[in-house]
N, CA, C and O atoms as a Tinker XYZ file with bonds, in Angstrom:
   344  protein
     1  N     45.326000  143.291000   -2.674000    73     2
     2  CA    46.420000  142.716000   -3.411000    64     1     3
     3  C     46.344000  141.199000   -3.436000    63     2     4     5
     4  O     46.673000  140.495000   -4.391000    81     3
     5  N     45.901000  140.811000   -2.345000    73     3     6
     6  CA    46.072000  139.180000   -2.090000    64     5     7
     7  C     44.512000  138.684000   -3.030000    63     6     8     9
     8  O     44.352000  137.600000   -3.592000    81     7
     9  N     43.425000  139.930000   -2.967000    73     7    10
    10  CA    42.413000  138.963000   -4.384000    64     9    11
    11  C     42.759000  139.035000   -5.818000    63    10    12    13
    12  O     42.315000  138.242000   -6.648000    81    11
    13  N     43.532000  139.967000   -6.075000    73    11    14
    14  CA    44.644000  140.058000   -7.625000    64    13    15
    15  C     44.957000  138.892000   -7.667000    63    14    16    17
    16  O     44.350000  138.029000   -8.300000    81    15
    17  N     46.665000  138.610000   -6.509000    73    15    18
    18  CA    47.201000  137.387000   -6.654000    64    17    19
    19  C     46.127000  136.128000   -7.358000    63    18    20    21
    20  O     46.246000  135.779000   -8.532000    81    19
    21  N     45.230000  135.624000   -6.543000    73    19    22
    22  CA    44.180000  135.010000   -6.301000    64    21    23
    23  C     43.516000  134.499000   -7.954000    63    22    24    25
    24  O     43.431000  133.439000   -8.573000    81    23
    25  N     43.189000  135.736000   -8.155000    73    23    26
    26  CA    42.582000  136.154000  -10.079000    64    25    27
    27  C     43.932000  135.191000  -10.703000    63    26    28    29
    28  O     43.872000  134.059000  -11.182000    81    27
    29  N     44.855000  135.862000  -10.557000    73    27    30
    30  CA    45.743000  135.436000  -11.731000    64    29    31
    31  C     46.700000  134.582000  -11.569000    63    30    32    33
    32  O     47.643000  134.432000  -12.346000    81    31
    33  N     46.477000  133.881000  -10.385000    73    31    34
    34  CA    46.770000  132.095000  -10.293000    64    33    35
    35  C     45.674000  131.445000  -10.896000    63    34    36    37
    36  O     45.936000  130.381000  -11.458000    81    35
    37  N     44.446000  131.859000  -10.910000    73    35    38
    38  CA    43.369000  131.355000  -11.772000    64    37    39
    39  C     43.372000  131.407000  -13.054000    63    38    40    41
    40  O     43.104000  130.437000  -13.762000    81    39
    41  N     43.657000  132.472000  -13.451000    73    39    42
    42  CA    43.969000  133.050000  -14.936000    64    41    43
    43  C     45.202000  132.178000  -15.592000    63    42    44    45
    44  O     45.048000  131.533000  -16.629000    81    43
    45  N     46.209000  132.224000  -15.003000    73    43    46
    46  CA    47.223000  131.300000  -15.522000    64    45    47
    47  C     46.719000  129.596000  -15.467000    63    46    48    49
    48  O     46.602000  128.901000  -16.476000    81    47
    49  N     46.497000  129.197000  -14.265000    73    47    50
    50  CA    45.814000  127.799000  -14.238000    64    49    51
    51  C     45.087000  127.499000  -15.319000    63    50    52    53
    52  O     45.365000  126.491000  -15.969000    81    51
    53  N     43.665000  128.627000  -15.805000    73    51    54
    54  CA    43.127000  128.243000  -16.899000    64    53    55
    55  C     43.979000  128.193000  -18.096000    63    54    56    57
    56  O     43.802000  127.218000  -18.827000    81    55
    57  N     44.806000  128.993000  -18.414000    73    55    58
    58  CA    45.479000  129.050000  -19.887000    64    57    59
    59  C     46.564000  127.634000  -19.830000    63    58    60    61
    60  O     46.800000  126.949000  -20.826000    81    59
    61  N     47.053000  127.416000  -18.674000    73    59    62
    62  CA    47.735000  126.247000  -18.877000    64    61    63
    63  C     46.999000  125.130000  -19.015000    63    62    64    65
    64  O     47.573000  124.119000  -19.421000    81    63
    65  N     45.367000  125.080000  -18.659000    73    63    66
    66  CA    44.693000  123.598000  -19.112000    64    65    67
    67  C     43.917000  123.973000  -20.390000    63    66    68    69
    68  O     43.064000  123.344000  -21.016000    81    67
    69  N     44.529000  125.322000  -20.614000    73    67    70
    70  CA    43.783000  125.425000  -22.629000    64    69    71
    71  C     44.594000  125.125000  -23.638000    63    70    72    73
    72  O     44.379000  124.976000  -24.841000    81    71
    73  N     45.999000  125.024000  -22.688000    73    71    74
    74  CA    47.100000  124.752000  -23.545000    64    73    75
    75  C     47.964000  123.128000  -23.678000    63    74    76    77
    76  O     48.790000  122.860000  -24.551000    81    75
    77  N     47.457000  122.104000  -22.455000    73    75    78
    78  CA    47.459000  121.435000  -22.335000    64    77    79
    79  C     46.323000  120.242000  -23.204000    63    78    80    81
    80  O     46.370000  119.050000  -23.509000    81    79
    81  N     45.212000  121.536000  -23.379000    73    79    82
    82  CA    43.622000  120.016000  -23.848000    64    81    83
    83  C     44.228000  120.610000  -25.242000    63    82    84    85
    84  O     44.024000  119.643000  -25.975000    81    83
    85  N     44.699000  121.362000  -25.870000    73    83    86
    86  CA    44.799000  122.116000  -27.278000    64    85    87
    87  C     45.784000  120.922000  -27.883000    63    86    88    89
    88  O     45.488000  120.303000  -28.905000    81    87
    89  N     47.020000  120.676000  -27.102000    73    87    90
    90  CA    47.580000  119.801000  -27.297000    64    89    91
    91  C     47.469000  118.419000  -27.679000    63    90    92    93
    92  O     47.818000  117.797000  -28.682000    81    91
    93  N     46.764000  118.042000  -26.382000    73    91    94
    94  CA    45.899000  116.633000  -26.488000    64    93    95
    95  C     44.972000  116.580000  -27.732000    63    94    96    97
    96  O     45.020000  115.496000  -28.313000    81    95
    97  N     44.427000  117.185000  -28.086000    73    95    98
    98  CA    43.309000  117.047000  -29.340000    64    97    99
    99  C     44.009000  117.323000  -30.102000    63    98   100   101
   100  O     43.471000  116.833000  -31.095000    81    99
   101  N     45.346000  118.018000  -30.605000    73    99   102
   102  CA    45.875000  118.441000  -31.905000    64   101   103
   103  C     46.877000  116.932000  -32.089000    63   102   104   105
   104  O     47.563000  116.749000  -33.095000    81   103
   105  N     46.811000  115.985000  -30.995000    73   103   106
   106  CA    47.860000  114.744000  -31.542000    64   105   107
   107  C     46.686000  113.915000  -31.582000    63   106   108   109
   108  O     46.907000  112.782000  -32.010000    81   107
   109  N     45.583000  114.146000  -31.278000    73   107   110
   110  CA    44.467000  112.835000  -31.507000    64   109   111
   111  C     44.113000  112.892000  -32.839000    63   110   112   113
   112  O     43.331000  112.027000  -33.235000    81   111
   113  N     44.705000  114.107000  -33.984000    73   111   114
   114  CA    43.662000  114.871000  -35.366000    64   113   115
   115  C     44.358000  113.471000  -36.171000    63   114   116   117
   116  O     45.450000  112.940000  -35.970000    81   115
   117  N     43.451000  113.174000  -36.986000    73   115   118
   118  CA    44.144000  111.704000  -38.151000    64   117   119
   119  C     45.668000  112.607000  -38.977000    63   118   120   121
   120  O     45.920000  113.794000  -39.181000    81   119
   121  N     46.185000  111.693000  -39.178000    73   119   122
   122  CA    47.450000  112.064000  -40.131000    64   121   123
   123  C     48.832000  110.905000  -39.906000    63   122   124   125
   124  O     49.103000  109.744000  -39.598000    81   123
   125  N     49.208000  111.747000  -40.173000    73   123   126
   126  CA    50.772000  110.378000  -40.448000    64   125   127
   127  C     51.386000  110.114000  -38.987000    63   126   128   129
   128  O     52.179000  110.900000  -38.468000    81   127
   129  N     50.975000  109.015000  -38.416000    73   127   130
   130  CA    51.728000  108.642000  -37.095000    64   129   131
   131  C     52.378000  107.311000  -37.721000    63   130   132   133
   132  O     51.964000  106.762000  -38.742000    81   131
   133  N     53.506000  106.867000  -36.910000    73   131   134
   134  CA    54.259000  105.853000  -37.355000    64   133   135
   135  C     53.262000  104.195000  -36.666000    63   134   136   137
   136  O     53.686000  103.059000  -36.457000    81   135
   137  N     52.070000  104.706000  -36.523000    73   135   138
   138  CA    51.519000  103.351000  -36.338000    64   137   139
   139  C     50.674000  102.909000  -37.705000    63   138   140   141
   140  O     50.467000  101.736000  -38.017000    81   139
   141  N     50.211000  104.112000  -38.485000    73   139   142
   142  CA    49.480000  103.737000  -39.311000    64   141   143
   143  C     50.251000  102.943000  -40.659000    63   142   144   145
   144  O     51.382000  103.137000  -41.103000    81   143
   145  N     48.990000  101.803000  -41.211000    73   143   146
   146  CA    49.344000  101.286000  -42.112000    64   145   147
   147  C     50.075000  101.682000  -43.134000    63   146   148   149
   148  O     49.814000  102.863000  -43.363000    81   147
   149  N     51.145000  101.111000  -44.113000    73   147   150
   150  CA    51.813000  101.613000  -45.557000    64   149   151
   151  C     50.956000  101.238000  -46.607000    63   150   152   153
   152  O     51.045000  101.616000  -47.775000    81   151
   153  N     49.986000  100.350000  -46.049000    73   151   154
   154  CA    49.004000   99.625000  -47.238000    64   153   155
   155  C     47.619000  100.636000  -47.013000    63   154   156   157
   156  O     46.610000  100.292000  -47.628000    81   155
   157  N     47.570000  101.442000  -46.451000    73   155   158
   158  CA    46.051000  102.214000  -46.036000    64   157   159
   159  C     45.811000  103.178000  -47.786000    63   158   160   161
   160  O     44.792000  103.069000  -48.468000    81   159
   161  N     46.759000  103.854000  -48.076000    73   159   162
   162  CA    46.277000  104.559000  -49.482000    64   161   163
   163  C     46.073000  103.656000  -50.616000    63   162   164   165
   164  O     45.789000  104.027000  -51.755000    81   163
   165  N     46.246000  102.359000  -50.204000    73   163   166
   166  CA    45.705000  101.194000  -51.423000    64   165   167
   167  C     44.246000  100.818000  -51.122000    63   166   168   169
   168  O     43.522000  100.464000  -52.053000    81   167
   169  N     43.798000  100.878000  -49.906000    73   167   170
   170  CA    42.422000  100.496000  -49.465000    64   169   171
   171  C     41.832000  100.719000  -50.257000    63   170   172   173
   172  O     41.857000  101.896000  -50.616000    81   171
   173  N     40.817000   99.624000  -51.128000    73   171   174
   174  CA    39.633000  100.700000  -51.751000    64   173   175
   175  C     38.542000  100.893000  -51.299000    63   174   176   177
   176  O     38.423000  100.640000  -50.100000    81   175
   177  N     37.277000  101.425000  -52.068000    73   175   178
   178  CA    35.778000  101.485000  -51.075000    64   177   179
   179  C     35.663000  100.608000  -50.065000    63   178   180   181
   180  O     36.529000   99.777000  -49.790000    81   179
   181  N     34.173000  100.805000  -49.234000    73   179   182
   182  CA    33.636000   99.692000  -48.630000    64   181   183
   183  C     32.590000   98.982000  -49.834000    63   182   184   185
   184  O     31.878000   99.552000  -50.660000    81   183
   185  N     32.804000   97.475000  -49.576000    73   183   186
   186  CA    31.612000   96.960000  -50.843000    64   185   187
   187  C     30.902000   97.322000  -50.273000    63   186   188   189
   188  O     31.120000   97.486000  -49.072000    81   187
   189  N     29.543000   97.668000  -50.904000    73   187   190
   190  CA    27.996000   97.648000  -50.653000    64   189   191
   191  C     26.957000   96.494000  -50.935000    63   190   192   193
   192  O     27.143000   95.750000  -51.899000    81   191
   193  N     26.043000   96.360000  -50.242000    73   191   194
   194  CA    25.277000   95.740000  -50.897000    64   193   195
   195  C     24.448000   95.834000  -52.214000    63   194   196   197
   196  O     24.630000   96.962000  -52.672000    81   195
   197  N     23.536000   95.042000  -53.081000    73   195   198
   198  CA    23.085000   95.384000  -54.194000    64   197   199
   199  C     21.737000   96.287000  -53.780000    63   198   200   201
   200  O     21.137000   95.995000  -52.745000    81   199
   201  N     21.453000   96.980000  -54.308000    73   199   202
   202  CA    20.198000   97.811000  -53.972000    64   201   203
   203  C     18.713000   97.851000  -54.526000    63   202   204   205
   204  O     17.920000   98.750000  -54.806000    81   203
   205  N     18.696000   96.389000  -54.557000    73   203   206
   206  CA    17.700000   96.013000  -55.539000    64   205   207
   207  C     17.595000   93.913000  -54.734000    63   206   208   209
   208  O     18.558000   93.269000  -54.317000    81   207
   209  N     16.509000   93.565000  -54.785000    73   207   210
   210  CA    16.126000   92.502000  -54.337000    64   209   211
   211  C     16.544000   91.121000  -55.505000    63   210   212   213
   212  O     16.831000   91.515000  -56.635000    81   211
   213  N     16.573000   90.047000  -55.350000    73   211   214
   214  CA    17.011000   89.418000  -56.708000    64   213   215
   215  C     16.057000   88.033000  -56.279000    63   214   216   217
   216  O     16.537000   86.956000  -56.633000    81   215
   217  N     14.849000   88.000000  -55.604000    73   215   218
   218  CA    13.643000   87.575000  -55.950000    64   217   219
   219  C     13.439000   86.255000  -56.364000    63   218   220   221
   220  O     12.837000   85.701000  -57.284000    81   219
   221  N     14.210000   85.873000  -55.286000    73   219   222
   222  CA    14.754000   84.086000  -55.225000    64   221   223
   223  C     14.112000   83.660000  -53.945000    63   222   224   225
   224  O     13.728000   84.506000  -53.136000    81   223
   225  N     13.978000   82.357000  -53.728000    73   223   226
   226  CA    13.799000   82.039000  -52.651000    64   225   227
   227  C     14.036000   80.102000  -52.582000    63   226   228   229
   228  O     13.988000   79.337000  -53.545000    81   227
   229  N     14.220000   79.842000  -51.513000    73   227   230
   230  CA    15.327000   78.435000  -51.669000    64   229   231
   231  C     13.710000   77.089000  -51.939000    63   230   232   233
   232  O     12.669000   77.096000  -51.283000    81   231
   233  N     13.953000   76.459000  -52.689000    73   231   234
   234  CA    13.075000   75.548000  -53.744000    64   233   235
   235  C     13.023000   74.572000  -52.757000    63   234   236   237
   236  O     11.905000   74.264000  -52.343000    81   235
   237  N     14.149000   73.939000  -52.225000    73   235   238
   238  CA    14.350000   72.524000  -51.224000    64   237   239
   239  C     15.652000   73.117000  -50.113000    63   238   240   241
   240  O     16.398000   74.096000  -50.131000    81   239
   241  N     15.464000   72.006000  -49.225000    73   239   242
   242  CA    16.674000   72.558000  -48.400000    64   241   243
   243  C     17.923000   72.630000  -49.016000    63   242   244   245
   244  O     18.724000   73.480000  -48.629000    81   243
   245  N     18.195000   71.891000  -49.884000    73   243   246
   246  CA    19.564000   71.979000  -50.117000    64   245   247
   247  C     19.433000   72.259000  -51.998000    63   246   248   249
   248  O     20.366000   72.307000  -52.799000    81   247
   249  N     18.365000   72.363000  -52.194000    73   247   250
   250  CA    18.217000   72.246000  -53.807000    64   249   251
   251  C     17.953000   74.001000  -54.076000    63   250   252   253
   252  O     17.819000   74.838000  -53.183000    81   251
   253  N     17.927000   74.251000  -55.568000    73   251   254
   254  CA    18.216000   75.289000  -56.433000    64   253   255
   255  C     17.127000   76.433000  -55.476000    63   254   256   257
   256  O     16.381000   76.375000  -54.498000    81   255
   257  N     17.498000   77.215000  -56.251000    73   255   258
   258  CA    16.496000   78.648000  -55.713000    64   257   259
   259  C     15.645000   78.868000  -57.292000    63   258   260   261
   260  O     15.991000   78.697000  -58.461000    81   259
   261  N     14.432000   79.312000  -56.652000    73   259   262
   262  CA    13.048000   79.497000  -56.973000    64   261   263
   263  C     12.419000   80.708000  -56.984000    63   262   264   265
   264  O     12.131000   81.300000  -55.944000    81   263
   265  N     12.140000   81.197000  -58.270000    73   263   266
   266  CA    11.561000   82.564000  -58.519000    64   265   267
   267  C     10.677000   82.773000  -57.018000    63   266   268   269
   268  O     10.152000   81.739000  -56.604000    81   267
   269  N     10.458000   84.137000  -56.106000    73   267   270
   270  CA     9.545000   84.386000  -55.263000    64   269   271
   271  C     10.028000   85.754000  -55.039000    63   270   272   273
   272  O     11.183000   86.172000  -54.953000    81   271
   273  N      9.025000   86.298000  -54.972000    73   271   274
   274  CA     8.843000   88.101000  -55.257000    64   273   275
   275  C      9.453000   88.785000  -53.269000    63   274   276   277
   276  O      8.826000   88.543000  -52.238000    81   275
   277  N     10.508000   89.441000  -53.346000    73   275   278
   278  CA    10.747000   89.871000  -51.948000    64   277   279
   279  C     11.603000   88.926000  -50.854000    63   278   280   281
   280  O     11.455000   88.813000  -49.637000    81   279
   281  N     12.466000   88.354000  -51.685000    73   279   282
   282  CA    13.209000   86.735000  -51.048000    64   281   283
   283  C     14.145000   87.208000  -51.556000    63   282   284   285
   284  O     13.992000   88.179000  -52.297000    81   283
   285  N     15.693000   86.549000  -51.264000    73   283   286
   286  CA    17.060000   86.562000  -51.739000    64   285   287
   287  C     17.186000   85.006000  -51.123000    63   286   288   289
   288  O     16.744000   84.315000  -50.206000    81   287
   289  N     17.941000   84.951000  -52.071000    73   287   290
   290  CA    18.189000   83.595000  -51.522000    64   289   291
   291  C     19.820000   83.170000  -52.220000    63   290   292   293
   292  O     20.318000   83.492000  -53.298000    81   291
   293  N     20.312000   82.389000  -51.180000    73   291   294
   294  CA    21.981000   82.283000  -51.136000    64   293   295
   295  C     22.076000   80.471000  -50.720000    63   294   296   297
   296  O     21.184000   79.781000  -50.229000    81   295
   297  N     23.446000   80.069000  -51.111000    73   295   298
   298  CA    23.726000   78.719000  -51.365000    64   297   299
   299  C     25.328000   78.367000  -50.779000    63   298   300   301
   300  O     26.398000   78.467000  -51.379000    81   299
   301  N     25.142000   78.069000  -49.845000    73   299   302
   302  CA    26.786000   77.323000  -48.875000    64   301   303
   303  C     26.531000   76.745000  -48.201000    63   302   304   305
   304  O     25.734000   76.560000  -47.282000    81   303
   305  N     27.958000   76.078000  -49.113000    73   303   306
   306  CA    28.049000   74.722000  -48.151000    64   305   307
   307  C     27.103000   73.274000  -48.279000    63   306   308   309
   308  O     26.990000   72.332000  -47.494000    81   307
   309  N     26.456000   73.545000  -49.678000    73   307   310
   310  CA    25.280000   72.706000  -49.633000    64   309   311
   311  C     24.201000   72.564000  -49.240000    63   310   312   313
   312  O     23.525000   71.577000  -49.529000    81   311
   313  N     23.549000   74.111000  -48.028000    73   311   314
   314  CA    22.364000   74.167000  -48.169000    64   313   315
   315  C     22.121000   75.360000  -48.629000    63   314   316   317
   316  O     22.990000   76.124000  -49.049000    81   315
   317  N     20.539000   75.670000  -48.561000    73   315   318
   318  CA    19.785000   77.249000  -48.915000    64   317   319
   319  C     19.805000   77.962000  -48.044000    63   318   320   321
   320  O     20.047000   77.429000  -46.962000    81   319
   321  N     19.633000   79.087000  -48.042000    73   319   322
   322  CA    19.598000   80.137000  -47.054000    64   321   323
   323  C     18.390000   80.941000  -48.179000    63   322   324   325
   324  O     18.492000   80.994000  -49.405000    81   323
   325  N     17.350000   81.473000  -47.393000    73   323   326
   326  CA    16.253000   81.846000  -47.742000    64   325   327
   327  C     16.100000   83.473000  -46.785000    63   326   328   329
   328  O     15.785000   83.433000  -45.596000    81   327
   329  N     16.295000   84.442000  -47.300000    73   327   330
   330  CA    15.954000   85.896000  -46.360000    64   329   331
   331  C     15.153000   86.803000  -47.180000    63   330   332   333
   332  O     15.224000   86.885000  -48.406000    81   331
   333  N     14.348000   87.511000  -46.379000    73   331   334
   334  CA    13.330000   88.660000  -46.499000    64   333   335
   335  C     14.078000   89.703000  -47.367000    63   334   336   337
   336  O     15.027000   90.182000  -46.747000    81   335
   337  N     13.958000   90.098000  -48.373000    73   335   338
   338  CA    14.334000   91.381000  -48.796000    64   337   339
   339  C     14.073000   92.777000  -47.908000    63   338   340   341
   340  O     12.930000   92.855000  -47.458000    81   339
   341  N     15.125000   94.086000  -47.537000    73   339   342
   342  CA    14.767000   94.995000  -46.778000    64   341   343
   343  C     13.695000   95.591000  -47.621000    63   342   344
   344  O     13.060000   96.564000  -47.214000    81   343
């Protein structure tokens, strides 16, 4: 009788920590909590980058960009920025 008892203090113990983690994960699931933003269904995409190289590359330090095959090249602030295409 006392290894019954035994079983089904175990048996209950488990169902109360299946009913306890069931819990915990069913308030972690995304949905309407009063923390989330009112501005979140306005969000739009993430930008992307362009998917294609645009084959520039910086002419002088601070001067125009220059046709070069596998270069991007960008302009702030008054100087060049010169990078490798992926």
């Amino acid at each position: 009788m006392r290894k019954a008892a035994g079983h089904a203090v175990r048996f209950l113990l488990l169902v109360a920590v299946a009913v306890a983690l069931s819990s915990v994960l069913a308030s972690l699931a995304p949905g309407q909590t009063p923390y989330g933003s009112a501005l979140a269904p306005l969000a739009g995409s993430p930008a992307l980058a362009a998917s294609r190289c645009a084959d520039k590359t910086c002419a002088s330090f601070g001067g125009p960009c220059a046709k070069a095959v596998g270069y991007f090249c960008a302009k702030s602030a008054g100087q060049c920025f010169t990078k490798a295409c992926p």
